[in-house]
Kinemage of the C-alpha trace (Angstrom):
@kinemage 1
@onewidth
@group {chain A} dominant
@subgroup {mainchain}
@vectorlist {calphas} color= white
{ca unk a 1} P 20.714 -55.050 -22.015
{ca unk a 2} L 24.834 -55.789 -22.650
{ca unk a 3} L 27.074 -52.247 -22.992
{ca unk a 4} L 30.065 -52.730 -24.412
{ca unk a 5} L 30.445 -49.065 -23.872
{ca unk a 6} L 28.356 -46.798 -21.423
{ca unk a 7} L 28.817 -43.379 -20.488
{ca unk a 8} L 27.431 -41.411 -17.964
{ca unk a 9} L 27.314 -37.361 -17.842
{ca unk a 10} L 30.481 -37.313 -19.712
{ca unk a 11} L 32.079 -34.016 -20.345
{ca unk a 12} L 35.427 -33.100 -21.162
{ca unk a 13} L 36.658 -29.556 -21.051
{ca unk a 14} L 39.336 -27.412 -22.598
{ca unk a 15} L 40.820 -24.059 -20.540
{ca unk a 16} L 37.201 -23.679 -19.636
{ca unk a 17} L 35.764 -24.470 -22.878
{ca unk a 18} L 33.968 -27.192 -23.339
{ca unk a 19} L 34.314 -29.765 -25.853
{ca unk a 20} L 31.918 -32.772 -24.801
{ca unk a 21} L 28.657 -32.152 -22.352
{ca unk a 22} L 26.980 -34.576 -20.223
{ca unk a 23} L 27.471 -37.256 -23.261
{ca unk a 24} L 25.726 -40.525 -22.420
{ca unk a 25} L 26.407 -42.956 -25.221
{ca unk a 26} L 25.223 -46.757 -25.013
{ca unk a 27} L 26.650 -49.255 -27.490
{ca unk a 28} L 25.248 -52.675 -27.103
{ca unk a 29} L 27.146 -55.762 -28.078
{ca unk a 30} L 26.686 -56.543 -31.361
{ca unk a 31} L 26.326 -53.330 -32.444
{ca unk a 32} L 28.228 -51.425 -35.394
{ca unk a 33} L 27.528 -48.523 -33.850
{ca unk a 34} L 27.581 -45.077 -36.167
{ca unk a 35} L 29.120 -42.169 -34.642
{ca unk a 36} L 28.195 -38.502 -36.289
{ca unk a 37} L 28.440 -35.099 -36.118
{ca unk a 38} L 30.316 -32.312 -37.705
{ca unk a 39} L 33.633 -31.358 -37.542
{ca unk a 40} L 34.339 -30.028 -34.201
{ca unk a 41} L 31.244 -31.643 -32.882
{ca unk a 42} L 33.294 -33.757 -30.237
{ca unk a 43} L 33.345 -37.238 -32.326
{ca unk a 44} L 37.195 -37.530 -32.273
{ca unk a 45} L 37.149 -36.197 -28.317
{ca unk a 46} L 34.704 -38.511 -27.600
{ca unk a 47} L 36.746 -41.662 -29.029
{ca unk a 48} L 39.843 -40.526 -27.174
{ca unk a 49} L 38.186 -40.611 -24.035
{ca unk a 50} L 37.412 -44.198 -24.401
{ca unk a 51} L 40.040 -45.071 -25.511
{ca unk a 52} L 42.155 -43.700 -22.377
{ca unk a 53} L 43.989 -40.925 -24.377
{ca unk a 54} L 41.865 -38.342 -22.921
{ca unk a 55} L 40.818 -38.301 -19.304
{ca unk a 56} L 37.139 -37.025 -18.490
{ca unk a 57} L 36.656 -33.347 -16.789
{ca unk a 58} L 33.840 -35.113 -15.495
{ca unk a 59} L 31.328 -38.361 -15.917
{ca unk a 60} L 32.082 -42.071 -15.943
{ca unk a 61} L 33.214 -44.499 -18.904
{ca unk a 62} L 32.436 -48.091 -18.747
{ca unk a 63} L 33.462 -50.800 -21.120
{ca unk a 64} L 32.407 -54.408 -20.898
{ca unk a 65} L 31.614 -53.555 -17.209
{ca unk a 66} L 35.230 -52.088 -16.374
{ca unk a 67} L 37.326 -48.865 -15.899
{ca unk a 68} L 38.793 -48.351 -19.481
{ca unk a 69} L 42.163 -48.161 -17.916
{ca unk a 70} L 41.590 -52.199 -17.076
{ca unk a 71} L 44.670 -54.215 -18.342
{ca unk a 72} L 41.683 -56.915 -19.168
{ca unk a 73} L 39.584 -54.216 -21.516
{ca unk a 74} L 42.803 -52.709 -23.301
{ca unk a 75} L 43.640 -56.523 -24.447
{ca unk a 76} L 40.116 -56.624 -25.713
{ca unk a 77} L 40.336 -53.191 -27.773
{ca unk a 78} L 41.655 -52.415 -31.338
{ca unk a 79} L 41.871 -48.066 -31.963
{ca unk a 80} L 42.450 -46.277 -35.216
{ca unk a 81} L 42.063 -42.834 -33.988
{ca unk a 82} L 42.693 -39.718 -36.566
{ca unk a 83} L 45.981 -41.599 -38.115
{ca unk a 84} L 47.307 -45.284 -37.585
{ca unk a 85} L 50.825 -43.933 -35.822
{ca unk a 86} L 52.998 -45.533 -38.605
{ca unk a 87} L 56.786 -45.903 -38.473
{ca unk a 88} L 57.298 -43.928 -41.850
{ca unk a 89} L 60.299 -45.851 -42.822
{ca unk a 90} L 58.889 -49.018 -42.305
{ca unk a 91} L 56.692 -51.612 -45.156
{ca unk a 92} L 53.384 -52.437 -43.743
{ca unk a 93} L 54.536 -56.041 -42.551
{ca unk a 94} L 57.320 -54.147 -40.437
{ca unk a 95} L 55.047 -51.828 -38.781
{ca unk a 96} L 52.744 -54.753 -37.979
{ca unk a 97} L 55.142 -56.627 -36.723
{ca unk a 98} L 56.412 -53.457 -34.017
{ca unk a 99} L 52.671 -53.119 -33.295
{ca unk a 100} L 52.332 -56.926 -32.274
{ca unk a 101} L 55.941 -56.905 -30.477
{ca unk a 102} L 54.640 -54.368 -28.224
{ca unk a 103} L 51.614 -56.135 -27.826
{ca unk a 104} L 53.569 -58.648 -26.616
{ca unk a 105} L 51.654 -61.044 -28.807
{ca unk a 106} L 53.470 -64.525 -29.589
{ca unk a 107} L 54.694 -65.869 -32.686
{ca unk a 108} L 52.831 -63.229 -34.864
{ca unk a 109} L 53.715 -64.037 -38.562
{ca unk a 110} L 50.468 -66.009 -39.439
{ca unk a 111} L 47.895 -63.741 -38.313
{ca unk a 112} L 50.045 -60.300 -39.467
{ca unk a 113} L 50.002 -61.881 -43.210
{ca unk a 114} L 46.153 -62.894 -42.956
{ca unk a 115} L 45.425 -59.327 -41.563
{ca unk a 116} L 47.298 -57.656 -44.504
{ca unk a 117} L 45.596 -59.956 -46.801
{ca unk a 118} L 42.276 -58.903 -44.769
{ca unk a 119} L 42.473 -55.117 -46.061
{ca unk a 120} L 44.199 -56.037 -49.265
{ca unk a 121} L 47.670 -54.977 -48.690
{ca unk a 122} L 50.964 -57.300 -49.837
{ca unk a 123} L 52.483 -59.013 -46.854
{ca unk a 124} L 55.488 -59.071 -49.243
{ca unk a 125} L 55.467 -55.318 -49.893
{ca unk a 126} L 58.760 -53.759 -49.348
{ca unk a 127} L 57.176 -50.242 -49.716
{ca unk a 128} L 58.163 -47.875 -46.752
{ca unk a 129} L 55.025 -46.321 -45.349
{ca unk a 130} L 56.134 -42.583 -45.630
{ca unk a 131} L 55.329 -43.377 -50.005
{ca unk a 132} L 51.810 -44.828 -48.701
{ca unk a 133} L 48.134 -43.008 -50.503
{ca unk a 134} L 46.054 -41.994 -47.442
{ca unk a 135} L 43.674 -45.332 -48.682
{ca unk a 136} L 46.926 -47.543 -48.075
{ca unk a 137} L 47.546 -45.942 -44.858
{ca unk a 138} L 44.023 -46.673 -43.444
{ca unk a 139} L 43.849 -49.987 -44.847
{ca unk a 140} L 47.028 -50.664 -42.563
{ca unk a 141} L 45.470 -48.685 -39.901
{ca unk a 142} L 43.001 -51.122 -39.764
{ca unk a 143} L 44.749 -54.339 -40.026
{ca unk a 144} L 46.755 -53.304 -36.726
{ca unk a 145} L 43.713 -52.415 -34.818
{ca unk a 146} L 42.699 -56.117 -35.718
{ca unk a 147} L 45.961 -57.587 -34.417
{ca unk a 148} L 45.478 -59.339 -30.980
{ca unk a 149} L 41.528 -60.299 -32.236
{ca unk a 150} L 39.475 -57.485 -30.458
{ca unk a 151} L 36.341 -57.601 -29.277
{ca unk a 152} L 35.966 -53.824 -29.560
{ca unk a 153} L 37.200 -51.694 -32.340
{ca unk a 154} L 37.063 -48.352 -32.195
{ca unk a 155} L 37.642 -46.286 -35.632
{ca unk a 156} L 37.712 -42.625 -36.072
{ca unk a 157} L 37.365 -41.879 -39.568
{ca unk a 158} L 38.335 -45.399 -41.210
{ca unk a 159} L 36.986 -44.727 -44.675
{ca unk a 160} L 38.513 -41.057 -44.815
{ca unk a 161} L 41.198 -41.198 -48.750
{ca unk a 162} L 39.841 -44.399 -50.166
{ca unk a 163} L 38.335 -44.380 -53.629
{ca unk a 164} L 34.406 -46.011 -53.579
{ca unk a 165} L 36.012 -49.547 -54.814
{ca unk a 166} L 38.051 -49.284 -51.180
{ca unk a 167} L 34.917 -47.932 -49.293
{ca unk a 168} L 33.050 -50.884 -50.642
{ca unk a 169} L 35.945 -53.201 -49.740
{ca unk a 170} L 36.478 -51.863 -46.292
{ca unk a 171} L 32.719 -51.822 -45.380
{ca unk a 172} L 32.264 -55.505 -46.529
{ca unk a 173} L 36.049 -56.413 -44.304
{ca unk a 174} L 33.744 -54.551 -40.952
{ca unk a 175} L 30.552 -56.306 -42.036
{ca unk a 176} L 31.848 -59.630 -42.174
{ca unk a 177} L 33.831 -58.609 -38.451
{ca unk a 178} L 30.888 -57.691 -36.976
{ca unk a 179} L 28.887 -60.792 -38.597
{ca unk a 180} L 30.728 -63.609 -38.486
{ca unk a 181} L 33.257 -62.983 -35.419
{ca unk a 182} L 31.191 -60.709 -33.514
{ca unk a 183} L 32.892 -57.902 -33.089
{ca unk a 184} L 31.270 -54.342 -31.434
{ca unk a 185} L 32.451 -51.215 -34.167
{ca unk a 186} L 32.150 -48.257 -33.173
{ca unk a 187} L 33.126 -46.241 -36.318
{ca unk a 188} L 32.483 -42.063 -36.883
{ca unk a 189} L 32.267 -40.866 -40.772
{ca unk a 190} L 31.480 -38.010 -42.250
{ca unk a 191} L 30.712 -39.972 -45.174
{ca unk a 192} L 27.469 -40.974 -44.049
{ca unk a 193} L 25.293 -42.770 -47.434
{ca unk a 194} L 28.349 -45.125 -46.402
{ca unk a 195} L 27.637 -45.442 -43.080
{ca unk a 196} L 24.103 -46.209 -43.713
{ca unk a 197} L 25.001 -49.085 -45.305
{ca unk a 198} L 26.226 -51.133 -42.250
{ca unk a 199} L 25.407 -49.414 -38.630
{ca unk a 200} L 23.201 -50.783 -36.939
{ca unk a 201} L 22.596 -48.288 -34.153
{ca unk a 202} L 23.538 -44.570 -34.109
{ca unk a 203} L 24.707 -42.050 -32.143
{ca unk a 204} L 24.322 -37.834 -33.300
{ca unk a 205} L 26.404 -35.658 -31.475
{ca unk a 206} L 26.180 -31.840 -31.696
{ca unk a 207} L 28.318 -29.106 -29.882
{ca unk a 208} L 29.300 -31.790 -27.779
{ca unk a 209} L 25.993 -33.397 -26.849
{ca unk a 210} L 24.347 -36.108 -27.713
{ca unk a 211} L 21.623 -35.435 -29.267
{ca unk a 212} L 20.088 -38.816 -30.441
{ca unk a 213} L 20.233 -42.354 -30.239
{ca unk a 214} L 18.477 -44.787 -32.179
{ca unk a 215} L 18.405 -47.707 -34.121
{ca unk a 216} L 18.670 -48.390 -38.446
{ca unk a 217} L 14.788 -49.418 -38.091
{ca unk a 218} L 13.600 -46.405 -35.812
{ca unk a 219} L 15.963 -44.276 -38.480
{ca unk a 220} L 14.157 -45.912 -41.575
{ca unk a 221} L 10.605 -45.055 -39.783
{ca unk a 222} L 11.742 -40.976 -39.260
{ca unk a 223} L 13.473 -40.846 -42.579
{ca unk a 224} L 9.781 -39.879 -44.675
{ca unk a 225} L 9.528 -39.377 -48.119
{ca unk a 226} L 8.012 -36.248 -48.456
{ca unk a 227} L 6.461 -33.663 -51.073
{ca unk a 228} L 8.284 -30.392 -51.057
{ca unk a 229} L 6.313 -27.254 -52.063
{ca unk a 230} L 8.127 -23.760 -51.906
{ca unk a 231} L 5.804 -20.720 -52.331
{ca unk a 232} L 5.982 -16.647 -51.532
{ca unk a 233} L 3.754 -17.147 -49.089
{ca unk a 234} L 3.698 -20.700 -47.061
{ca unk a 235} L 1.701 -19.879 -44.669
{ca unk a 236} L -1.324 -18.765 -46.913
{ca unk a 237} L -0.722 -21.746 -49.630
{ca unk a 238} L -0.817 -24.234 -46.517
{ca unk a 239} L -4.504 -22.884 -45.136
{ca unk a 240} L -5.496 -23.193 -48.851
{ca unk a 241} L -4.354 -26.410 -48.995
{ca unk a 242} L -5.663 -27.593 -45.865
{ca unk a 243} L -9.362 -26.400 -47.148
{ca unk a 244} L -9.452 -27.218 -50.512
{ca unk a 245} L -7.298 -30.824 -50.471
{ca unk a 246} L -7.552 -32.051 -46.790
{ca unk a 247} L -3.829 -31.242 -46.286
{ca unk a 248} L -2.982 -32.218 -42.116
{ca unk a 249} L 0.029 -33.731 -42.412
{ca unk a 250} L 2.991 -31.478 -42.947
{ca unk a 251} L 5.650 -28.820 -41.757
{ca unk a 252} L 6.152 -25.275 -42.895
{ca unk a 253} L 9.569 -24.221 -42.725
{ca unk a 254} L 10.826 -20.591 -42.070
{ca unk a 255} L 12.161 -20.430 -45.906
{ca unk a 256} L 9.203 -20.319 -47.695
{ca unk a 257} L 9.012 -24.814 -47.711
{ca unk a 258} L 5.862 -26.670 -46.943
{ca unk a 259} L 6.831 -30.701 -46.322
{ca unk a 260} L 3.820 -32.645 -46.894
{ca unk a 261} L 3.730 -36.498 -45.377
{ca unk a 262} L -0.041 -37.316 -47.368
{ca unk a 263} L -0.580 -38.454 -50.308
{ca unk a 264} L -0.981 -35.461 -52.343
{ca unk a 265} L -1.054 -34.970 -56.203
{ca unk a 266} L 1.671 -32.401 -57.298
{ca unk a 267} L -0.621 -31.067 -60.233
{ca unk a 268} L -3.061 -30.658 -57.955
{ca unk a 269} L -1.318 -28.448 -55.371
{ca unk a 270} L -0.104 -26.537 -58.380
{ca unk a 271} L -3.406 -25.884 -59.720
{ca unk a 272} L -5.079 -24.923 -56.358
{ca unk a 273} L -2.256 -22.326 -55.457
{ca unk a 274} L -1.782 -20.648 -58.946
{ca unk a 275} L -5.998 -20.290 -58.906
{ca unk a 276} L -5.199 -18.201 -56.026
{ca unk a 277} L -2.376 -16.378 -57.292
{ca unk a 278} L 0.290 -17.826 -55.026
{ca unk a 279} L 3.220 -18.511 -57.160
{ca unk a 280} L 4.831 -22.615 -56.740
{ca unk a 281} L 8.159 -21.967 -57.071
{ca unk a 282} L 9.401 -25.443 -56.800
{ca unk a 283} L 7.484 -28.576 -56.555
{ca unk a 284} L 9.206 -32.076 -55.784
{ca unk a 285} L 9.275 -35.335 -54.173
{ca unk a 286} L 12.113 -35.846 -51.707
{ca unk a 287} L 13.495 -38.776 -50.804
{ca unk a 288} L 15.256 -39.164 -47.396
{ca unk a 289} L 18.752 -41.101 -46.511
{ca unk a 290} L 20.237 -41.001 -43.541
{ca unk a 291} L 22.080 -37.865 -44.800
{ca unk a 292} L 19.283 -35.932 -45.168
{ca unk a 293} L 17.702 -37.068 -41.420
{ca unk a 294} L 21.149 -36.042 -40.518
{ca unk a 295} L 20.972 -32.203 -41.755
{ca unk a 296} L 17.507 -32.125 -41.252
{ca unk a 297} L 17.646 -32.638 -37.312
{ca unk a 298} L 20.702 -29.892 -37.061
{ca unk a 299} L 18.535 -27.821 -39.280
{ca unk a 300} L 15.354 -28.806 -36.768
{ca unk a 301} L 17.579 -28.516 -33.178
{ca unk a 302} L 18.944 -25.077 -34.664
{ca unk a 303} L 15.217 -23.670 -35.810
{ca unk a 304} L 13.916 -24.843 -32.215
{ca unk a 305} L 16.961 -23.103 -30.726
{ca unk a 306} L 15.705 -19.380 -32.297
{ca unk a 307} L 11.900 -20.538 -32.295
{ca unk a 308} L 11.213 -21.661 -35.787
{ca unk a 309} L 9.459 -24.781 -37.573
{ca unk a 310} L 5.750 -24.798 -37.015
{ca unk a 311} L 4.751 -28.416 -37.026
{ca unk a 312} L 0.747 -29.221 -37.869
C-alpha cells in the first residue's frame, strides 16, 4: 500500500493540554481523503502539522516517504489552511502572481490565468482582495494552492462562504483534480452531505483521536436504513416485539428509541404495542447519509463512554 501521508502516534500538545493524541492517519495515493470532526476536534491542528506549521509534541509524519520539512515534498504540496493569506490590496491575478514569485516558479502568466479560470475568477479583475465575498476568497485560495501543479493538496475548510452553485462548482474543479491529474486531497468540512459526494476514504477525529478510518464502500455498508420506534417503555415494547414479530435485529437507545435493521411492518409494530398498552410515540423510517453515521458514532463513542446502548 502507497501513503502519501502516514502518521504514527501523533500528538501535539498545548501548555499541557492536549490537542491531538496518538493520531495515526493513512491517506493512500489516489485518495480524496475526508477529514471530520467538530470544531475543536483537532482537524485544523492536525493539517498544520503536516503541513510544517506546527511541530509534533510527539509521533512521526511521513509524506511520500519523507520528513515533511523535505525541500522535495514542499515542491510537491499545495495548502489552504483556515484563510488563503491574501495581500488585501491586491486583485486576484496580483496575489497569484506574489504567490508564484516566491515560489520561484518561471514565467508564470499562462498557468496563473488558467488557474483563475479553473475556480471561475477574472484573470482581468482589477478588484483588490480586501472587497472579496468569503466564496471569492476561497475560490482564490484554491487556485494558489494549485500553482506549481501539486501532487498533494491539503484544504482546511475549502467550501466554508460559497453558495450551493459554488459548492457544486468547487467539488466538480477537486473531482476532476483528483480524476484526471491524479492528485491526493485531503480536504476537512463541516459540511459533510458535500463531502459525501466526492471522498473516497475518511478519516473521524474526536477530542483529538482518531477514531475511524474507512472507505465510501465500508461507509455505504454501516450507513443502514433503519425503522425508528420511540415508546415509554423500550425495553418492554422490544421483548414484545421480539415474541410476537421475530424482532433480533436492532438497538435500544437510552432515550426511549428502538432501531430496527429487519424488515418490519410499521402498522404492525403499532398494533402489537398499543394491544399492550405501550404508547408509539413516533414511528419512522430513517434513512442514513454520511451525516447521520457521523453523529451517530459521537452519539455511540459518547453512550459507550458512560455505559449506554444495549446492542441485540
Amino acid at each position: 500500500m502507497e501513503y502519501v501521508i502516514e502518521t504514527q502516534n501523533l500528538c501535539k500538545s498545548y501548555r499541557g493540554k492536549a490537542a491531538v493524541s496518538s493520531l495515526n492517519m493513512h491517506v493512500q495515493k489516489g485518495d480524496i481523503y475526508g477529514f471530520i470532526g467538530r470544531n475543536g476536534a483537532g482537524k485544523s491542528t492536525t493539517l498544520k502539522m503536516l503541513c510544517n506549521l506546527a511541530h509534533p509534541t510527539e509521533g512521526s509524519i511521513s509524506l511520500f516517504g519523507k520528513s515533511p520539512d523535505t525541500p522535495s515534498v514542499r515542491r510537491r504540496m499545495g495548502v489552504l489552511i483556515e484563510t488563503a493569506g491574501l495581500e488585501p490590496s491586491c486583485s486576484a491575478h496580483e496575489n497569484m502572481v506574489l504567490k508564484a514569485l516566491l515560489m520561484g516558479i518561471v514565467d508564470p502568466e499562462k498557468q496563473i490565468c488558467q488557474l483563475l479560470r479553473l475556480v471561475g475568477l477574472n484573470p482581468g479583475d482589477k478588484k483588490k482582495a480586501r472587497h472579496f465575498s468569503m466564496g471569492m476568497k476561497q475560490r482564490l485560495g484554491i487556485a494558489m494552492a494549485l500553482l506549481g501543479g501539486p501532487d498533494l493538496l491539503i484544504l482546511d475548510e475549502p467550501i466554508n462562504g460559497l453558495d450551493p452553485e459554488g459548492m457544486n462548482e468547487v467539488r466538480r474543479i477537486l473531482m476532476d483534480l483528483n480524476r484526471k491529474k491524479g492528485i491526493t486531497i485531503l480536504i476537512s468540512s463541516h459540511i459533510l452531505g458535500e463531502l459525501s459526494k466526492m471522498a473516497t476514504r475518511y478519516g473521524i477525529i474526536k477530542d483529538g483521536c482518531l477514531i475511524q478510518e474507512l472507505s465510501s464502500e465500508e461507509l455505504n455498508d454501516k450507513c443502514r436504513d433503519y425503522l425508528c420506534v420511540k415508546t415509554a417503555d423500550s425495553k418492554k415494547a422490544s421483548v414484545l416485539l421480539e415474541q410476537q414479530l421475530g424482532l433480533s435485529r436492532y438497538e435500544v437507545h437510552p432515550n426511549g428509541e428502538i432501531r430496527i435493521y429487519q424488515k418490519l411492518d410499521s402498522s404492525a409494530v403499532t398494533s402489537v404495542l398499543t394491544s399492550a398498552d405501550i404508547s408509539v410515540q413516533a414511528i419512522y423510517t430513517h434513512h442514513q447519509d454520511l451525516e447521520g453515521y457521523f453523529l451517530e458514532l459521537m452519539e455511540q463513542n459518547k453512550s459507550q463512554e458512560k455505559g449506554g446502548i444495549f446492542y441485540a
